[in-house]
VMD Tcl script that draws the C-alpha trace (Angstrom):
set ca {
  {-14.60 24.29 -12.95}
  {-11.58 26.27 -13.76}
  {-8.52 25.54 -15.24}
  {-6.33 24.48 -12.31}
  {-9.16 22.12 -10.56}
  {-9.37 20.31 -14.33}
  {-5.47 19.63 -14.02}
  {-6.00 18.81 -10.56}
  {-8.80 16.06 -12.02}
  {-6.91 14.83 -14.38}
  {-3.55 14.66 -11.92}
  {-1.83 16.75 -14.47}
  {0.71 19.28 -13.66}
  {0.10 23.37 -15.60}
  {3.33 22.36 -18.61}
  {0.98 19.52 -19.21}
  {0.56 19.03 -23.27}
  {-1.87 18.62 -24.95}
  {-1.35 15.40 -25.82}
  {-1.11 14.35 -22.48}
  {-4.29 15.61 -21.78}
  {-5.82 13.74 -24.14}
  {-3.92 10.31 -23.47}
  {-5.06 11.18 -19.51}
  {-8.81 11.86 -20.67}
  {-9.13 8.44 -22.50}
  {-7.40 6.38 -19.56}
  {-9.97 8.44 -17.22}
  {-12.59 7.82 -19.48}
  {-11.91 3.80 -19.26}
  {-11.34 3.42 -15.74}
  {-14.47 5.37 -14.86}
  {-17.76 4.57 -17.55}
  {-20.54 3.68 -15.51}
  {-20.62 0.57 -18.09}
  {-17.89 -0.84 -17.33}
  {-17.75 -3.22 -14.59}
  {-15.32 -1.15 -11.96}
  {-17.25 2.35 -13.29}
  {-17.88 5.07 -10.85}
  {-20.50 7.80 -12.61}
  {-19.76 10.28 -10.53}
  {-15.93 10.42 -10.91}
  {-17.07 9.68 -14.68}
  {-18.89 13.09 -14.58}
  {-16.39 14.80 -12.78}
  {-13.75 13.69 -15.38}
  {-16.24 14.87 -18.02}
  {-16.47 18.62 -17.22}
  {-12.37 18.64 -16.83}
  {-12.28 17.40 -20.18}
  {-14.81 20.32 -21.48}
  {-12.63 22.55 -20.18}
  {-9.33 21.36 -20.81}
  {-9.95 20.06 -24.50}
  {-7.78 21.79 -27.37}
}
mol new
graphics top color blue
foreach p $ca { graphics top sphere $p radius 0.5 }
foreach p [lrange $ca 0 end-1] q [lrange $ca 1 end] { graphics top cylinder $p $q radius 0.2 }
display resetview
């Protein structure tokens, strides 16, 4: 995953900072853990590897 398809996970536009990565990681993060009771693992995952790449 590059760059671009990350921001494109995370619906994030290229000025994005990294602060709003973050806050955007942890509301992804929420919404998605396959523990939670409306979790999806697989967007989970996805959301994951966007993180590895976009984290400061």
């Amino acid at each position: 995953m590059d760059k671009a398809n990350a921001l494109q996970v995370f619906e994030l536009d290229e000025q994005a900072s990294s602060q709003q990565i973050r806050q955007q990681w942890r509301r992804l993060a929420l919404q998605f853990h396959p523990d939670r009771p409306t979790g999806d693992k697989d967007k989970f995952r996805q959301a994951c590897e966007a993180w590895q790449v976009l984290k400061c």
